[in-house]
C-alpha positions in Angstrom: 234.9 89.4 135.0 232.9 86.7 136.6 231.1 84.5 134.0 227.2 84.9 136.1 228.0 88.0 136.1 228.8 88.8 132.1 225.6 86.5 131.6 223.6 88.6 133.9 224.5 92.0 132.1 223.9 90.3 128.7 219.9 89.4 129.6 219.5 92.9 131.3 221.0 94.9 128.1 219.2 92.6 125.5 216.1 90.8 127.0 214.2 93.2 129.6 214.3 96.2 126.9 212.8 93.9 124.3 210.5 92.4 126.6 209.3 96.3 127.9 209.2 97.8 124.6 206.8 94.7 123.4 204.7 95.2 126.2 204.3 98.8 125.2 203.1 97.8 121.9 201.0 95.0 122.8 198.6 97.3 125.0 198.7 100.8 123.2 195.5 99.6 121.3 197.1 100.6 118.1 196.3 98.0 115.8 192.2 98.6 116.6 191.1 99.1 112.7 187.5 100.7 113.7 185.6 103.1 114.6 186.0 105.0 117.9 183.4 106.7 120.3 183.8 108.9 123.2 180.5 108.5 125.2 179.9 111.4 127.9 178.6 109.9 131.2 175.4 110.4 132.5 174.0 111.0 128.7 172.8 108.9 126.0 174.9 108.9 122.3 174.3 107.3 119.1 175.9 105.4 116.7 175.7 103.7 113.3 178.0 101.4 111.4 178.2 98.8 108.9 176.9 95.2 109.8 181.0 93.5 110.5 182.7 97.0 111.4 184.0 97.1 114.8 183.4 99.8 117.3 185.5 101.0 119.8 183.1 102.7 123.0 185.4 105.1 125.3 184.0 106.2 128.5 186.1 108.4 130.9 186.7 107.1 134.6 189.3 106.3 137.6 189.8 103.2 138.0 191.9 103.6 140.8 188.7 104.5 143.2 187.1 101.2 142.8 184.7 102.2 140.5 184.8 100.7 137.3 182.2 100.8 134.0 180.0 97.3 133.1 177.8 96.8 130.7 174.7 96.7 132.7 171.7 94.4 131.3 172.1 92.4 128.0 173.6 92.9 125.0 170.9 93.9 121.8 170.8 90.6 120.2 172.9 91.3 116.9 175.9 92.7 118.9 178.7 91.0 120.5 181.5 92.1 122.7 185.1 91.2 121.1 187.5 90.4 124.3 187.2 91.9 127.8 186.5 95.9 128.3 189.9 97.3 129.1 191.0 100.3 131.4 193.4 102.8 129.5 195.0 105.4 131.8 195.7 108.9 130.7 198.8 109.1 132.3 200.9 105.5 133.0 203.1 107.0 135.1 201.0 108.0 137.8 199.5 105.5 140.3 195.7 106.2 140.3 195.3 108.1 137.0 192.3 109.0 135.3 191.7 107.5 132.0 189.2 105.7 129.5 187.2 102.6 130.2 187.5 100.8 126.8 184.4 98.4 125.1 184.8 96.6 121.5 181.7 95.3 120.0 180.7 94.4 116.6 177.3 93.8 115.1 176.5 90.0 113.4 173.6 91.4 111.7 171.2 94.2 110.9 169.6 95.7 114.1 168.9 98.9 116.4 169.2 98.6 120.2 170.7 100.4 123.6 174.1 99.4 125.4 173.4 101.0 128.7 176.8 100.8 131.1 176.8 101.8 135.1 179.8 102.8 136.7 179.9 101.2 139.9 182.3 99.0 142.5 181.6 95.7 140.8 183.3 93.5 143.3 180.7 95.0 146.3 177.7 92.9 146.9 174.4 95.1 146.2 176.3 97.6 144.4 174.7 100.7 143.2 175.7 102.9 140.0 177.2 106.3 141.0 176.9 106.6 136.9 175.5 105.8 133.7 176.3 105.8 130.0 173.8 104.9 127.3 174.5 104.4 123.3 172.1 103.6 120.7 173.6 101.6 118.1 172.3 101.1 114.5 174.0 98.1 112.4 173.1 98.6 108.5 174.6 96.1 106.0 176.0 97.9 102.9 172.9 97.6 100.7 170.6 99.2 104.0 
């Protein structure tokens, strides 16, 4: 057997399966240690947590039609974002799936305020929302 050739089926059996099944694990979200939210479009939710809990915001969508979910306005003062809102699709295997627009925030201190989100095409200039999401969020510290 020709040597580039043994060396060629070597990396395809050991390093591209490793390399896929890490990537699998990497984005499945699995490791999130919080509490998670569905939000319904077009409504308003609430939530409450502890002051240092994360929370996980879930908001159905399609990426695939150009519309995607922002947060739209600014953040209530005791809350920040952890990382970049993700896209999860229901189905990974189909080009164009639905799925759930995913948003981590935690709060730094006490405080009551509104995340409101539009679902729009973020990349078109003047953009309008075709949607909108609103969650009220209550951070408590333990002794609150």
């Amino acid at each position: 057997m020709n040597r580039n050739l043994a060396i060629r089926r070597f990396f395809g059996a050991i390093i591209i399966p490793s390399v896929l099944l890490g990537g699998c694990s990497a984005g499945s979200g699995s490791s999130f240690n919080g509490r998670v939210e569905s939000l319904h479009p077009d409504a308003r939710s609430e939530v409450a947590e502890k002051v240092g809990e994360p929370i996980k915001l879930k908001i159905p969508g399609n990426a695939g039609t150009g519309y995607e979910w922002v947060i739209a306005g600014d953040l209530p003062p005791f809350l920040s974002q952890q990382g970049r809102s993700r896209f999860v699709p229901n189905d990974s295997e189909r080009v164009g799936a639905g799925g759930d627009s995913e948003f981590i925030f935690i709060a730094n201190k006490s405080g009551k305020g509104v995340i409101r989100f539009h679902y729009l095409r973020s990349w078109k200039k003047d953009a309008r929302p075709v949607r909108w999401a609103e969650v009220e969020v209550t951070a408590t510290s333990g002794g609150d």
